[in-house]
PDB file of N, CA, C and O in Angstrom:
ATOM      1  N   UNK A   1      95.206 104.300  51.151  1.00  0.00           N
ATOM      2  CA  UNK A   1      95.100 104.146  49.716  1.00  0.00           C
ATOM      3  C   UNK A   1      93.651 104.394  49.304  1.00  0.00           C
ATOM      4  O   UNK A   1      92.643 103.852  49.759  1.00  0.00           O
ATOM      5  N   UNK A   2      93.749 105.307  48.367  1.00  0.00           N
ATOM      6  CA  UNK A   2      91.961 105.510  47.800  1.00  0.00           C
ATOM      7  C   UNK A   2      91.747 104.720  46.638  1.00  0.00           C
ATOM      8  O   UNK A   2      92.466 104.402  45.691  1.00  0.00           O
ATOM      9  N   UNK A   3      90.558 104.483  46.961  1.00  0.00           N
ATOM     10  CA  UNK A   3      89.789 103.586  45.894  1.00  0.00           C
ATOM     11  C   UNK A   3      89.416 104.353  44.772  1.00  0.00           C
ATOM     12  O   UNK A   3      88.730 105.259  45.245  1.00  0.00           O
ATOM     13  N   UNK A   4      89.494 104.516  43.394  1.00  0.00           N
ATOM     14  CA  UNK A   4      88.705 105.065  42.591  1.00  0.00           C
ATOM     15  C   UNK A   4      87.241 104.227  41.879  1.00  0.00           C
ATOM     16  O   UNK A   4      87.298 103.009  41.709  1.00  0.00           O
ATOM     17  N   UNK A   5      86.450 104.716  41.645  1.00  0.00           N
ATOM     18  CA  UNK A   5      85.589 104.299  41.368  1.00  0.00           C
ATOM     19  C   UNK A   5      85.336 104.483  39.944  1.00  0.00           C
ATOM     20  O   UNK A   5      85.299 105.688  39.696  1.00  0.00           O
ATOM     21  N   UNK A   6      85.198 103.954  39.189  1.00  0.00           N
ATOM     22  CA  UNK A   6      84.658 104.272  37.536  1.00  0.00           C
ATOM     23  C   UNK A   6      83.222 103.877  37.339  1.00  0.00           C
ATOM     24  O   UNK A   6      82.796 102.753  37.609  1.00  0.00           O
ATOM     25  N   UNK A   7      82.549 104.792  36.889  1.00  0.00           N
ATOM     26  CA  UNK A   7      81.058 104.856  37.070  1.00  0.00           C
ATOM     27  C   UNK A   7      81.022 103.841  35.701  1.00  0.00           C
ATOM     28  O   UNK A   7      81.959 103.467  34.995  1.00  0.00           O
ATOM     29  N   UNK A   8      79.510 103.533  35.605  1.00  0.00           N
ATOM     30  CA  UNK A   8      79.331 102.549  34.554  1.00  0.00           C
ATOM     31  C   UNK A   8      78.641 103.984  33.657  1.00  0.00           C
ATOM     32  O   UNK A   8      78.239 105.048  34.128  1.00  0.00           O
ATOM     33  N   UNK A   9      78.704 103.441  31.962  1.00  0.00           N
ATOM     34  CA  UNK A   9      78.121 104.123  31.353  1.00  0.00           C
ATOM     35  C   UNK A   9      76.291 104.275  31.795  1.00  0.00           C
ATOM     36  O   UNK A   9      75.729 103.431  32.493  1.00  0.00           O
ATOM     37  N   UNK A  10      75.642 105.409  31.269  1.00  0.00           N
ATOM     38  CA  UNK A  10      74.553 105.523  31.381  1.00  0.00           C
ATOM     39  C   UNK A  10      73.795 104.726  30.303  1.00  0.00           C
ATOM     40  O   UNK A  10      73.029 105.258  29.499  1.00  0.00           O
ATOM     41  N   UNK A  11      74.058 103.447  30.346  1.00  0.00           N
ATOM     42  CA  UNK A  11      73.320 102.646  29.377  1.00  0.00           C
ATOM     43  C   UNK A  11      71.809 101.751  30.040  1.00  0.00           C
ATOM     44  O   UNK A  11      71.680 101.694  31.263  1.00  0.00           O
ATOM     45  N   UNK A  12      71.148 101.345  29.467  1.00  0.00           N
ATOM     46  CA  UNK A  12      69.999 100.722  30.053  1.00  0.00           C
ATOM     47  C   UNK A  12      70.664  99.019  30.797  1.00  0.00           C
ATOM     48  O   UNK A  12      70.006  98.451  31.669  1.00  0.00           O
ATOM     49  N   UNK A  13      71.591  98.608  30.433  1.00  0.00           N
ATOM     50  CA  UNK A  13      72.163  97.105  30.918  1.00  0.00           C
ATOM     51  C   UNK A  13      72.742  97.365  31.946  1.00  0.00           C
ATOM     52  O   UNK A  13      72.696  96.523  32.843  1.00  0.00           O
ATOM     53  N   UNK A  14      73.812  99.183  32.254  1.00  0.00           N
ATOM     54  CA  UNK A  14      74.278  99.271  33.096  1.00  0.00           C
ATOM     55  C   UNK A  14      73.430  99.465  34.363  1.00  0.00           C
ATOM     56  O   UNK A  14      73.532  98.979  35.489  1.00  0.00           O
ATOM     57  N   UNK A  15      72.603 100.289  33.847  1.00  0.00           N
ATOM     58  CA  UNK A  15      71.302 101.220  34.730  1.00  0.00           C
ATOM     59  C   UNK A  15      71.203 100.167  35.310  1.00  0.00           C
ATOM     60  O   UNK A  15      71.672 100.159  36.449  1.00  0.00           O
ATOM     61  N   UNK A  16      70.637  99.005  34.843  1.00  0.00           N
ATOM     62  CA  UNK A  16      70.209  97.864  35.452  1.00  0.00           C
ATOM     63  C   UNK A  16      70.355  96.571  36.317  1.00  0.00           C
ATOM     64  O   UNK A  16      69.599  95.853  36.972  1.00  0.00           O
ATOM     65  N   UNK A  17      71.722  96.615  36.003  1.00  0.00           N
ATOM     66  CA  UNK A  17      73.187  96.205  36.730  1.00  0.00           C
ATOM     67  C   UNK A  17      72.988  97.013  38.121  1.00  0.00           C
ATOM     68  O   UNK A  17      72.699  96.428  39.166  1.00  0.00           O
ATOM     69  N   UNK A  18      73.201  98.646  38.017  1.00  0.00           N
ATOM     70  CA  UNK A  18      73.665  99.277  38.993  1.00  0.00           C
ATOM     71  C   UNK A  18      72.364  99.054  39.847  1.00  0.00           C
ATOM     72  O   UNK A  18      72.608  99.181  41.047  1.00  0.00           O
ATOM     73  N   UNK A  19      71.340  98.824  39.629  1.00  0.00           N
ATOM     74  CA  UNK A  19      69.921  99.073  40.346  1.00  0.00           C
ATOM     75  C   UNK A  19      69.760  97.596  41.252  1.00  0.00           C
ATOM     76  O   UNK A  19      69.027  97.357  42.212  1.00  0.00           O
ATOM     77  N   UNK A  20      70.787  96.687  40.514  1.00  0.00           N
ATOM     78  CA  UNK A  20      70.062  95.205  41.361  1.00  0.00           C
ATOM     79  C   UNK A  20      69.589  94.448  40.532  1.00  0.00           C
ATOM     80  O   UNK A  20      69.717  93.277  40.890  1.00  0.00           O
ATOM     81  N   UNK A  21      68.917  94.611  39.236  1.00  0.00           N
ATOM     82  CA  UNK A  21      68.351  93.757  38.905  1.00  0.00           C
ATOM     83  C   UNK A  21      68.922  92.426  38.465  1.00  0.00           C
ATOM     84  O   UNK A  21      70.128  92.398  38.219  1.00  0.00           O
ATOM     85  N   UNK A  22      68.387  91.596  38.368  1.00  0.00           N
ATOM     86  CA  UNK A  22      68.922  90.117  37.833  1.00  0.00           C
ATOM     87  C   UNK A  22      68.808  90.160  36.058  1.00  0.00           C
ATOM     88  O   UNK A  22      68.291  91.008  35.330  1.00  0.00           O
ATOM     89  N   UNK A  23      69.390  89.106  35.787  1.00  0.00           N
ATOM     90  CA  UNK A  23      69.183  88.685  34.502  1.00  0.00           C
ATOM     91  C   UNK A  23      68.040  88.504  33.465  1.00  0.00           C
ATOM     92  O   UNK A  23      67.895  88.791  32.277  1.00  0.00           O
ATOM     93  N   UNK A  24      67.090  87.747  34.681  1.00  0.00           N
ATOM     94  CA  UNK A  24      66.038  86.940  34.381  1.00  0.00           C
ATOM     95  C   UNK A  24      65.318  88.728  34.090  1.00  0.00           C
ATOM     96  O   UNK A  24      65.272  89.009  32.893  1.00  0.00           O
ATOM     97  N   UNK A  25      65.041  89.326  34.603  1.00  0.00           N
ATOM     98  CA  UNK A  25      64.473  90.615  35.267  1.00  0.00           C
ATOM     99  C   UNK A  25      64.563  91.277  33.782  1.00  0.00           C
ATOM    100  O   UNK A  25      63.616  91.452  33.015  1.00  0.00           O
ATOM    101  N   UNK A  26      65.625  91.529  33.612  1.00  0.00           N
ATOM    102  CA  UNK A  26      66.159  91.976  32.373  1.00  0.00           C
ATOM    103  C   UNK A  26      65.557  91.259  31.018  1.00  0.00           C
ATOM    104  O   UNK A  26      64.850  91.812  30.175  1.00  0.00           O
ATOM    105  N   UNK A  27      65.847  90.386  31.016  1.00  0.00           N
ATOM    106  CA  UNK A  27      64.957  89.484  29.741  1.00  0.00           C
ATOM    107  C   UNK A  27      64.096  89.377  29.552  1.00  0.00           C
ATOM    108  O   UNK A  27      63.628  89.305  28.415  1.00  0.00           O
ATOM    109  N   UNK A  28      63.254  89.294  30.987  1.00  0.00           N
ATOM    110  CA  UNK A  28      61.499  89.626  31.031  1.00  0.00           C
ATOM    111  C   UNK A  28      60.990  91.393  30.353  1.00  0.00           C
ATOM    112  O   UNK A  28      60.061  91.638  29.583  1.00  0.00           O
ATOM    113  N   UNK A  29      61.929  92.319  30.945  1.00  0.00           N
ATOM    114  CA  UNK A  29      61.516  93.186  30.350  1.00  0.00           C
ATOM    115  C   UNK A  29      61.824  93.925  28.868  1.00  0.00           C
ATOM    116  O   UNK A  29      61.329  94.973  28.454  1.00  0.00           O
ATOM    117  N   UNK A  30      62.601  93.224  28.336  1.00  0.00           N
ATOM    118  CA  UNK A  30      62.957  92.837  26.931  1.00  0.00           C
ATOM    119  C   UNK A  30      61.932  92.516  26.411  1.00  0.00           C
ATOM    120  O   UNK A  30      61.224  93.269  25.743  1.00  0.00           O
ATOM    121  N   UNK A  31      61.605  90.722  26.780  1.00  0.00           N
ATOM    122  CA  UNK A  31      60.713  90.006  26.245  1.00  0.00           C
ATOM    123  C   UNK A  31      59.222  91.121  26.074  1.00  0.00           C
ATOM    124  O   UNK A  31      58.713  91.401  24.989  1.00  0.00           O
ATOM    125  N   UNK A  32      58.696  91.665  27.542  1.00  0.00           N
ATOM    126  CA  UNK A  32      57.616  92.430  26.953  1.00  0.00           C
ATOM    127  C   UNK A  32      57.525  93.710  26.285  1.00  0.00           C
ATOM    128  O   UNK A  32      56.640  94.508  25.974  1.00  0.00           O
ATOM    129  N   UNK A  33      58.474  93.624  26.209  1.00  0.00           N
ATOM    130  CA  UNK A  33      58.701  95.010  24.991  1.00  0.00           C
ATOM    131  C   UNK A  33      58.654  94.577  23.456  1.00  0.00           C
ATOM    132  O   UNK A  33      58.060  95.090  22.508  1.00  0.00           O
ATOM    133  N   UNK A  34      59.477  93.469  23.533  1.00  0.00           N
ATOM    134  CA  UNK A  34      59.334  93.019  21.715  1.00  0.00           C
ATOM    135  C   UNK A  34      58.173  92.376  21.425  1.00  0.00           C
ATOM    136  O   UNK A  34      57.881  92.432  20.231  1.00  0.00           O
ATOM    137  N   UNK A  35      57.148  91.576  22.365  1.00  0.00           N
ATOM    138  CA  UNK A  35      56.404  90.902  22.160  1.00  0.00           C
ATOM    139  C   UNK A  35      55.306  91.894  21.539  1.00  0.00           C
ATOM    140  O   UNK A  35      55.304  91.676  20.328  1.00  0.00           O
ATOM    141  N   UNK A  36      54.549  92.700  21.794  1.00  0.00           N
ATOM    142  CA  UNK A  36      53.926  93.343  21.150  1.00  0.00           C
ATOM    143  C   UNK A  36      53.896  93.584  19.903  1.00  0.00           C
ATOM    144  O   UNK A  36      52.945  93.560  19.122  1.00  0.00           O
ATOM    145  N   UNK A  37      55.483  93.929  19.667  1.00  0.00           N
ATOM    146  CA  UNK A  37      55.753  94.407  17.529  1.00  0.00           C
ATOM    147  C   UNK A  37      55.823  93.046  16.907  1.00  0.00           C
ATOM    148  O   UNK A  37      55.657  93.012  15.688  1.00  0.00           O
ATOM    149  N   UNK A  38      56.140  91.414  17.818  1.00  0.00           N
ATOM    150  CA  UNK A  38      56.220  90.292  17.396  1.00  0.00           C
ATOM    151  C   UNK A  38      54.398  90.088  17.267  1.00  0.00           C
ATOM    152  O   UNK A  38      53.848  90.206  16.172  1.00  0.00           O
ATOM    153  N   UNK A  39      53.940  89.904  18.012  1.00  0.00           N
ATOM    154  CA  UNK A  39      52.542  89.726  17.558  1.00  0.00           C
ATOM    155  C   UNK A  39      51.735  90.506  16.710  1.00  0.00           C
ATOM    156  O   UNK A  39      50.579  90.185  16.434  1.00  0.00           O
ATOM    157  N   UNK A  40      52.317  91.559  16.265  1.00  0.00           N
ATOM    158  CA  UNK A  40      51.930  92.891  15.008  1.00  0.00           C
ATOM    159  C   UNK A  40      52.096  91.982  14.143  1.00  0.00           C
ATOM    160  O   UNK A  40      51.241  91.217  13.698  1.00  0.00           O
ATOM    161  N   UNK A  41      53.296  92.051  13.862  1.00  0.00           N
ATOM    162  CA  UNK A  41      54.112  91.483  13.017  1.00  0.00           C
ATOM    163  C   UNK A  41      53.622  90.172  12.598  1.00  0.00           C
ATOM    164  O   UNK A  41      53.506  90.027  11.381  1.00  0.00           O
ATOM    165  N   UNK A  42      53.227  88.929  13.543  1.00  0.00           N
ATOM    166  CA  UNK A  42      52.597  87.920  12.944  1.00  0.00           C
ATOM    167  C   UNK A  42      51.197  88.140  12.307  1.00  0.00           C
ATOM    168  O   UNK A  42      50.942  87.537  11.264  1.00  0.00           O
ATOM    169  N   UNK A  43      50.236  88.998  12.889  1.00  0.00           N
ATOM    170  CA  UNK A  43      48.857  89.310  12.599  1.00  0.00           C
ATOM    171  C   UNK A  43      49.122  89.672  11.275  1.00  0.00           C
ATOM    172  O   UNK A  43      48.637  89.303  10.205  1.00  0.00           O
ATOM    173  N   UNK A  44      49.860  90.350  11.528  1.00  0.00           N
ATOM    174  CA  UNK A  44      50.027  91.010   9.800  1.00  0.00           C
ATOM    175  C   UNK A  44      50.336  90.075   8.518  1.00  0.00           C
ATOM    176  O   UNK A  44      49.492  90.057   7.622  1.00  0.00           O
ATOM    177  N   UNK A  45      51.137  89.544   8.433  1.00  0.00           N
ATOM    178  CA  UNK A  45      51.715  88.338   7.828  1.00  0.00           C
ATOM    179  C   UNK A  45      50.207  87.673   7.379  1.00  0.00           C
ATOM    180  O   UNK A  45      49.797  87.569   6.223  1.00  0.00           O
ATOM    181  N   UNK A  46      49.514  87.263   8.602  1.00  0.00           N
ATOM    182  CA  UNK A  46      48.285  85.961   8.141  1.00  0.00           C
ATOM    183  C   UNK A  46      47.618  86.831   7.572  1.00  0.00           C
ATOM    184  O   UNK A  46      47.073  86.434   6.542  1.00  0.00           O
ATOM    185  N   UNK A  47      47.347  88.483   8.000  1.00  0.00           N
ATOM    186  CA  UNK A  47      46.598  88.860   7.137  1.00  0.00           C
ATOM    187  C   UNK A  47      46.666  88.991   5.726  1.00  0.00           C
ATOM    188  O   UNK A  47      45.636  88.929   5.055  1.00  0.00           O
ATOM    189  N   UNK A  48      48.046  89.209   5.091  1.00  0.00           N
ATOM    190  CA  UNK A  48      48.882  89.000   3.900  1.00  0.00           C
ATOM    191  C   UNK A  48      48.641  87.930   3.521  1.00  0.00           C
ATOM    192  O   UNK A  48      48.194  88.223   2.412  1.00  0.00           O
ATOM    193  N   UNK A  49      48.591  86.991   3.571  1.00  0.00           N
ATOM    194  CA  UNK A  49      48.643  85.520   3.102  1.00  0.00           C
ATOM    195  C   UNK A  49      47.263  84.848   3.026  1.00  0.00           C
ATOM    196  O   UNK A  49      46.995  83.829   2.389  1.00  0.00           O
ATOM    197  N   UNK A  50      46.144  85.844   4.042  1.00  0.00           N
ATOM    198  CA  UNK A  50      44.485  85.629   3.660  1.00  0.00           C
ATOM    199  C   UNK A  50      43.989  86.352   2.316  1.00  0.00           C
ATOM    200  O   UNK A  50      43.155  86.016   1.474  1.00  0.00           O
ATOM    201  N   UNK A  51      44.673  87.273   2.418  1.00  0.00           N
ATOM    202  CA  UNK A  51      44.206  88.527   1.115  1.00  0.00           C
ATOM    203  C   UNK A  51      44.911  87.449  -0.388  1.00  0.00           C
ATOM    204  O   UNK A  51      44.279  87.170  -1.407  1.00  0.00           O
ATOM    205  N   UNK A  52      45.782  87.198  -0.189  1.00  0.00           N
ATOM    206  CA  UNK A  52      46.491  86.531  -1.545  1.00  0.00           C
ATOM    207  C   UNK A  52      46.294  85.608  -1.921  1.00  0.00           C
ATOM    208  O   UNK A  52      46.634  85.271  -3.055  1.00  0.00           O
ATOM    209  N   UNK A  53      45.485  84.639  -0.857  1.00  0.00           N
ATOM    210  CA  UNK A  53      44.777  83.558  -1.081  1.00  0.00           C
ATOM    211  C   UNK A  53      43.630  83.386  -1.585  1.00  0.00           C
ATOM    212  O   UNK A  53      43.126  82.461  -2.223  1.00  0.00           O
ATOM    213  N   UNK A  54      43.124  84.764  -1.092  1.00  0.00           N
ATOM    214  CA  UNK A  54      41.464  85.025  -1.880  1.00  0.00           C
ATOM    215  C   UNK A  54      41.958  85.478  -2.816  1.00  0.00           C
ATOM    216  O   UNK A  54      41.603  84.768  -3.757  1.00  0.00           O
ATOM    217  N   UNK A  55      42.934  86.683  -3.353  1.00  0.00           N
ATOM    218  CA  UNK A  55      43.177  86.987  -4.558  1.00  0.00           C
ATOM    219  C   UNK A  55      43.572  85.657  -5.688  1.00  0.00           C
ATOM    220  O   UNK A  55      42.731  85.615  -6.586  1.00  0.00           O
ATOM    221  N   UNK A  56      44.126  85.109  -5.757  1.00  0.00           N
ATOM    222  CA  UNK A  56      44.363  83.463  -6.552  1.00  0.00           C
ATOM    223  C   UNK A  56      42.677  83.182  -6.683  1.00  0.00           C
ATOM    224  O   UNK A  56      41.953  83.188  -7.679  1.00  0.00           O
ATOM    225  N   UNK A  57      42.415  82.967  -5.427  1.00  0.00           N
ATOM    226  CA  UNK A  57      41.063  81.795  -5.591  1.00  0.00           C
ATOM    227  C   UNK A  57      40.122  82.765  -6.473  1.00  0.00           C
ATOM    228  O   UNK A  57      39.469  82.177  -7.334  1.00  0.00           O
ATOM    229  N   UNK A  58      40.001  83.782  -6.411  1.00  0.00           N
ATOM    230  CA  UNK A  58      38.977  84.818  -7.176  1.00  0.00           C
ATOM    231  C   UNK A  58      39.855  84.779  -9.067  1.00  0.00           C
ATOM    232  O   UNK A  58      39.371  84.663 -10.193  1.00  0.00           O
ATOM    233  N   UNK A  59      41.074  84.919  -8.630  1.00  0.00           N
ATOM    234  CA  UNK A  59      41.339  84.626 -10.303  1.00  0.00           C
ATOM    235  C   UNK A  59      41.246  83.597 -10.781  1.00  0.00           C
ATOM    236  O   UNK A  59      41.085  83.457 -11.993  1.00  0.00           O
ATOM    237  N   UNK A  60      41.322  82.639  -9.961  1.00  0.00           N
ATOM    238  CA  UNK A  60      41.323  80.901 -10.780  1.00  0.00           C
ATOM    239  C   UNK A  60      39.586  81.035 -11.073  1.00  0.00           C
ATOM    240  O   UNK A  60      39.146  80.920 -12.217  1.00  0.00           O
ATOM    241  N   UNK A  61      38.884  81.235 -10.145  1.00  0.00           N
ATOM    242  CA  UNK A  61      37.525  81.288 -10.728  1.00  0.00           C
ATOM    243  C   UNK A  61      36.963  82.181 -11.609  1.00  0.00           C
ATOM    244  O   UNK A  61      35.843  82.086 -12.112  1.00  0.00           O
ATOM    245  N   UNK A  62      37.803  83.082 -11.787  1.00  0.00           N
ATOM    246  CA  UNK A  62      37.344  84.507 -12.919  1.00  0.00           C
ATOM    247  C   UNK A  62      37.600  83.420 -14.265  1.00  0.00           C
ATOM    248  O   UNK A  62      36.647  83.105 -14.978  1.00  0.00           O
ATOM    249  N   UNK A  63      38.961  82.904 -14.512  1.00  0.00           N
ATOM    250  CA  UNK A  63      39.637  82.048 -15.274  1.00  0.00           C
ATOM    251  C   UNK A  63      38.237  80.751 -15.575  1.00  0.00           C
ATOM    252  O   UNK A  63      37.452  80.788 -16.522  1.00  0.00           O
ATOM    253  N   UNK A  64      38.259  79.957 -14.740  1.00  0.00           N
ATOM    254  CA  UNK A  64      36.915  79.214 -14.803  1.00  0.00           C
ATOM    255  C   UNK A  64      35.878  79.193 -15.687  1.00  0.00           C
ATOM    256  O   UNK A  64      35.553  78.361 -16.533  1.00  0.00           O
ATOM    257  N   UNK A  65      35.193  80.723 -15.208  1.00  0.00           N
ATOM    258  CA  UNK A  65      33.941  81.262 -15.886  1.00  0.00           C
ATOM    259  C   UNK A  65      34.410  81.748 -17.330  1.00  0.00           C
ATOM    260  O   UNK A  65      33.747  81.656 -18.364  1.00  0.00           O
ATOM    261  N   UNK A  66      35.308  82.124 -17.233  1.00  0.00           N
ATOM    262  CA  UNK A  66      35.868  82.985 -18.634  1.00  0.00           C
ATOM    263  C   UNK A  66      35.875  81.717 -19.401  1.00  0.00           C
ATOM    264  O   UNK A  66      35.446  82.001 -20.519  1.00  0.00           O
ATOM    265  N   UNK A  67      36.236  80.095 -19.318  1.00  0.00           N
ATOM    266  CA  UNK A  67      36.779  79.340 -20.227  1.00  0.00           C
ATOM    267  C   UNK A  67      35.423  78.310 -20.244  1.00  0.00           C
ATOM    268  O   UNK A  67      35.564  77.148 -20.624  1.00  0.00           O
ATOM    269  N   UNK A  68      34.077  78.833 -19.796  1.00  0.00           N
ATOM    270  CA  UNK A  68      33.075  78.401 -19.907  1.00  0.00           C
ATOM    271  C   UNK A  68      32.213  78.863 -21.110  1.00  0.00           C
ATOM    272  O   UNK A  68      31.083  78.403 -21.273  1.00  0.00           O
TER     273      UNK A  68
END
């Protein structure tokens, strides 16, 4: 009796499956892949929220001087 074999798709989970790797293996190299655009992504934000903070504080004091 022959065995057939059904190949796995050429996907990156299968690839990875078929190669051995573990789970953990897999998530780690996830993890350092997103971590980079996640730490963009936060830098960016504080930088947004420094700029808008000086923008307010520069109008409340424009406001200030103006009602002096």
């Amino acid at each position: 009796m022959h065995r057939v074999l059904v190949p796995l798709r050429n996907t990156t989970t299968a690839a990875a499956v078929d190669s051995g790797l573990s789970l953990g293996t897999l998530l780690l190299r996830v993890a350092l892949v997103v971590a980079p655009f996640l730490a963009g992504y936060l830098l960016y934000s504080l930088a947004m929220e420094a700029v808008k903070r000086r923008e307010r504080r520069e109008a409340g004091a424009s406001q200030a001087a103006g009602a002096v």
